[in-house]
C-alpha positions as CSV (number, residue, x, y, z in Angstrom):
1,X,69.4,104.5,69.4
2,X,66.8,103.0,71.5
3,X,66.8,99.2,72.5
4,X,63.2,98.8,71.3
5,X,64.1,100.4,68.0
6,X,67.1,98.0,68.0
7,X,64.9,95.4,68.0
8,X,62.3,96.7,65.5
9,X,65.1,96.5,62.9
10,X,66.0,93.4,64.0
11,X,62.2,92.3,63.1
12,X,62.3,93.8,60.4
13,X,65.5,92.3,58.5
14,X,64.3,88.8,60.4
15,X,61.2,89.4,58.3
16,X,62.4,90.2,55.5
17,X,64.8,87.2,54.8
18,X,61.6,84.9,56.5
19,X,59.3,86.2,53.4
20,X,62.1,86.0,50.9
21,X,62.5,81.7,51.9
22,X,59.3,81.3,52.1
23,X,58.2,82.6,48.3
24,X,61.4,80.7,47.0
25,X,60.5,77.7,48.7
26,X,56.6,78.2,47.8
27,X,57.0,79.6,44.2
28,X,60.3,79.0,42.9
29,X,62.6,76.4,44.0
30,X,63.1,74.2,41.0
31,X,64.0,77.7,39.0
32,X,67.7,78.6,37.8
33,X,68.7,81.8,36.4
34,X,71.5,84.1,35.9
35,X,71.7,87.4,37.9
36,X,74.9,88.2,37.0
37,X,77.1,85.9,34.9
38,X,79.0,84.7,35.2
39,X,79.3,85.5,39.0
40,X,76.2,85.5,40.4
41,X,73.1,82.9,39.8
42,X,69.9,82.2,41.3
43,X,70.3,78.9,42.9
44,X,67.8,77.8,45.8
45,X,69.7,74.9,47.5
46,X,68.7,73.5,50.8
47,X,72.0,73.3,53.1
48,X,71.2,70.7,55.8
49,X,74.7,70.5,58.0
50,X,73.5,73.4,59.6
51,X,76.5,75.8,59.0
52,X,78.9,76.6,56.5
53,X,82.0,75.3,58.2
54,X,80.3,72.0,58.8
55,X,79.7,71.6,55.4
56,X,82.8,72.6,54.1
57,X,84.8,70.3,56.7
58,X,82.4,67.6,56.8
59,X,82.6,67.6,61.0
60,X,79.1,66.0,61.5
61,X,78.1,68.7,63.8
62,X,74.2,67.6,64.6
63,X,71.1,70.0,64.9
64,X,71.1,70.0,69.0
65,X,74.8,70.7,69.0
66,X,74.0,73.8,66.8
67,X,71.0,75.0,68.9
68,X,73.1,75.0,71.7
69,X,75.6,76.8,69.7
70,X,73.3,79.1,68.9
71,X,72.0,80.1,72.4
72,X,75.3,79.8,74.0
73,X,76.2,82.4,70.9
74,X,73.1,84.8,71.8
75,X,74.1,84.9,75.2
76,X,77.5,86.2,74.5
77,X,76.7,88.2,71.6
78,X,74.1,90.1,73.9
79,X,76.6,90.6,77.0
80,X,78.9,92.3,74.3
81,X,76.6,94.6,72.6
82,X,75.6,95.9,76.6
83,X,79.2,96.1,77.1
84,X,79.8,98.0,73.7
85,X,77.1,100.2,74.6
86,X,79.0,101.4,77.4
87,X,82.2,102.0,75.1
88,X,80.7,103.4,72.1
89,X,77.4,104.3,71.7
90,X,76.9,105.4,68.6
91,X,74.2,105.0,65.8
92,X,77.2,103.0,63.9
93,X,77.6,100.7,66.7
94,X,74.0,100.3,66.8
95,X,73.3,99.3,63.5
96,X,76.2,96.9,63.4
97,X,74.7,95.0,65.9
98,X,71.1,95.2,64.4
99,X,72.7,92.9,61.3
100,X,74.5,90.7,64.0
101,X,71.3,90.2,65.8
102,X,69.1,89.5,62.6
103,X,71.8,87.2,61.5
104,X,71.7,85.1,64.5
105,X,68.2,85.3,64.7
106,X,67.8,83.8,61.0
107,X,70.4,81.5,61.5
108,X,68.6,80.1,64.7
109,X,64.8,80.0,63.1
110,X,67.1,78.5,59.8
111,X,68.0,75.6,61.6
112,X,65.0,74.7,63.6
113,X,62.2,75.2,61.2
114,X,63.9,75.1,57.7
115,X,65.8,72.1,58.9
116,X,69.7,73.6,58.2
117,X,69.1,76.7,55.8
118,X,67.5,77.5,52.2
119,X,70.4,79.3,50.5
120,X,69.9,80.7,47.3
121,X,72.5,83.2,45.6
122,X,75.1,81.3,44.1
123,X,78.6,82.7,44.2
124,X,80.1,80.4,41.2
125,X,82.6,78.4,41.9
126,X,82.7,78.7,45.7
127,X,78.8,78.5,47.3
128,X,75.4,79.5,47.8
129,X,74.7,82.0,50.4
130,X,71.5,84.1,51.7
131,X,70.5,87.7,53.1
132,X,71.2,86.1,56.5
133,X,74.8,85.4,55.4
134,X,74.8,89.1,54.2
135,X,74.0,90.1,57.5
136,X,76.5,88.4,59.0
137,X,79.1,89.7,56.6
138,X,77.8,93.2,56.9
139,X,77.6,92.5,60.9
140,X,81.8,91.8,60.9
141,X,83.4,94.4,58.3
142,X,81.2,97.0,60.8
143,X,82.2,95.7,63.9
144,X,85.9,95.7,62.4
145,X,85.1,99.6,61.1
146,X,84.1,100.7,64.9
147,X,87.2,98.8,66.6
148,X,89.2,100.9,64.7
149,X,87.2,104.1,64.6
150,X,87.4,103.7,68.1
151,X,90.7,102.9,69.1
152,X,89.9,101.8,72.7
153,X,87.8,99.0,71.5
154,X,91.0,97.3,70.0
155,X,92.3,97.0,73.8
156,X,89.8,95.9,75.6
157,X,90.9,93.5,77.9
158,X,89.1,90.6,79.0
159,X,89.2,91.5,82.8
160,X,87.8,94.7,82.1
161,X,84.5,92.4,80.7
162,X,84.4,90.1,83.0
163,X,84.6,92.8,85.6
164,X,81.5,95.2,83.9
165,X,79.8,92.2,84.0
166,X,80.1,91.4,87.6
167,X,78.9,94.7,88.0
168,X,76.3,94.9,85.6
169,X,74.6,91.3,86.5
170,X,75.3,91.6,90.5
171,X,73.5,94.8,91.1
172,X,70.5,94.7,93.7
């Protein structure tokens, strides 16, 4: 898969969970309804710590500590999808990232424009998450099913990263 049809998914899912907000918070956040009981309701509920484990542990974590979380993230998260590339390129590996990117993506525009994040499936008793949180989840239990596809990915050792990097960043 192509790095500009990477990103076209990316878009895509991006825009997707963008138009899904936008019509809850436009049309339908005062509604409640069942989707299916007694699991699943509708629930739009605006989380403003930012992040689920801020929330739940109360830590007090502020918006510029998260956009720098978030950048410092993207950064990573990019370095390791050009270093998976190089390990396993696959369509699998592809698309796993696609929902890691779109996640981070929504996460980011989440906490700069919607002011933390409008969450609105609730999972009774235990919270209310979105399709961004789905993409997260999706992102992990695929990244988990190509480390162990792929065996080598399992063992990767943190010199053999730092060292494609060096290479990869230090070419002329």
């Amino acid at each position: 898969m192509k790095v500009k049809q990477v990103i076209y998914w990316v878009i895509v899912l991006f825009a997707v969970d963008q138009i899904i907000k936008i019509i809850i918070d436009r049309c339908f956040l005062d509604i409640r309804f069942d989707i299916i009981p007694p699991l699943f309701y509708f629930k739009p509920t605006f989380n403003h710590d930012y992040s689920w484990i801020n929330g739940l542990f109360q830590l007090g974590i502020g918006f510029w500590a998260h956009i720098i979380l978030f950048v410092f993230i993207s950064v990573i998260f990019i370095a390791l999808y050009d270093f998976m590339k190089t390990l396993n390129n696959t369509k699998l590996m592809h698309i796993t990232f696609i929902f890691g990117f779109a996640g981070m993506s929504c996460g980011l525009i989440g906490t700069i424009f919607w002011n933390g994040c409008l969450d609105y499936i609730y999972l009774k008793p235990l919270f209310v998450f979105d399709l961004k949180d789905l993409y997260v989840d999706s992102f992990v239990i695929l990244f988990l099913v190509c480390c162990f596809k792929d065996k080598r990915l399992l063992f990767v050792k943190t010199k053999d990263l730092v060292q494609h990097f060096k290479t990869r960043f230090t070419k002329n």
